[in-house]
C-alpha angles and dihedrals in degrees: 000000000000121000127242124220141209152169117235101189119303102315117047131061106207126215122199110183099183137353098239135035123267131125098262093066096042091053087048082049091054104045090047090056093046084045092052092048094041090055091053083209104202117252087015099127104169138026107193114186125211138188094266097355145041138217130215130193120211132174103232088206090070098028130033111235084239097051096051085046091059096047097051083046096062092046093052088057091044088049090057092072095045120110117252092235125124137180106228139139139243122232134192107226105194106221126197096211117213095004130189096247100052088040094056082047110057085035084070095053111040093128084074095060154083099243122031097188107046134069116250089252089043095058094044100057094047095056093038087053100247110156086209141027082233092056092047085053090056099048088052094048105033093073138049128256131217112227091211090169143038117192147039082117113022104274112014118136118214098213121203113211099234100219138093117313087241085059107056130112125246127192126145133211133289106270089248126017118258120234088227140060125150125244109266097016119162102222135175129226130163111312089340136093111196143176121228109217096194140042117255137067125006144155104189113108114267112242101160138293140259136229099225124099112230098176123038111166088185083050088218099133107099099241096043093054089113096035136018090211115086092193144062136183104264097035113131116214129213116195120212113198109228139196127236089252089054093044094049078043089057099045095054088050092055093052088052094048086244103123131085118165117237113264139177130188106228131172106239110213106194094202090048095047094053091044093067111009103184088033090065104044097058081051077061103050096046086061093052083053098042088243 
């Protein structure tokens, strides 16, 4: 899986890793991006990771294009040889399927997709061959999910379904974008499940929404003191389906100061992973759960 580079302007060198999204390539991604900070490479200003590249910003009056191209070159090829092995962590993320506040929404905005007569959940689970919307829920919520990037709004994690290839849900984006989406919203686009972290325009499917703050700028929510950012690249999600009463429950907590999500530090090995599946993720999960 060899990189492609290229020149943006005068100013970024671009990695793509691969040309389409795995975790291989993100792994190959993420150890590019430590190697090129560890490196502290002179006149580089800015690493920017990506799902499957990576993009790096350089000042070309301190470094040549070409000689930040052969420097990322040789850490690509050092990277190569690295173990595909990461301390994280796993997080529970509590989802209200199917709420009341997406639901109005799309509802508002069904000449922009696929499918005007079906919900966006509706819709989901029939091209992805879910018998129910139910089914579909628990497909989405029954295995972990990789965040292999953190961007495009503050906050916003892109989350990678961990299961086989042949599992995993598809589902595109609405034909136009909507001028509306909910904050906290847990939407669908391609091969990506996301949350947005702030209310305004969006595209991705609308499956439900969570309670749990993932981006506070004032860093007065209890768990976001120390960073205003929820989410880093690496992290692994677990979604827990919740009921209207819970999430009302969970709002109120966070008002209160009361809620932290449940989180364990765990060690990712990338070979292992992909030699039981399943296996692995109720290791996971066991972990989540401090089994």
């Amino acid at each position: 899986m060899e990189a492609r580079y290229t020149f943006g302007g005068d100013e970024h060198l671009f990695v793509e890793c691969s040309e389409e999204m795995s975790l291989e390539a993100f792994f190959k991604s993420l150890s590019m991006s430590r190697g090129v900070r560890e490196a502290g490479i002179k006149g580089v200003t800015e690493i920017c990771p990506a799902n499957a590249s990576m993009q790096v910003k350089f000042n070309p009056d301190i470094i040549k294009p070409n000689d930040i191209l052969a420097e990322v070159k040789a850490i690509e090829t050092a990277a190569e040889k690295t173990e595909p092995v990461i301390d994280t962590r796993i997080v529970e993320i509590p989802v209200f399927y199917n709420d009341p506040w997406t639901h109005e929404t799309l509802m508002r905005f069904r000449e922009r997709h696929q499918d005007p007569n079906a919900t966006d959940l509706e819709y989901a689970a029939r091209i992805n061959n879910f018998a129910s919307v139910d089914a579909f829920i628990a497909a989405h919520s029954e295995s972990p999910w990789f965040v292999s990037m953190v961007g495009f709004v503050s906050g916003l994690p892109f989350m990678y379904q961990m299961v086989e290839r042949q599992r995993q849900i598809e589902v595109p984006k609405y034909l136009r974008p909507r001028t509306d989406t909910p904050k906290l919203t847990v939407g669908y686009g391609g091969c990506f499940s996301c949350i947005y972290s702030v209310r305004g325009a969006g595209g991705y499917q609308m499956f439900g929404i969570t309670p749990m703050p993932i981006f506070d700028p004032t860093q007065t929510t209890t768990y976001l003191r120390d960073f205003m950012v929820f989410f880093n690249p690496g992290d692994i999600v677990k979604f827990k389906p919740i009921d209207r009463a819970a999430y009302d429950q969970a709002v109120a907590d966070v008002e209160a100061g009361r809620f932290t999500p449940p989180i364990s530090k765990v060690r990712f090995d990338l070979l292992e992973f992909q030699s039981d599946i399943g296996g692995y993720n109720l290791k996971l999960e066991g972990m989540l759960n401090g089994n």
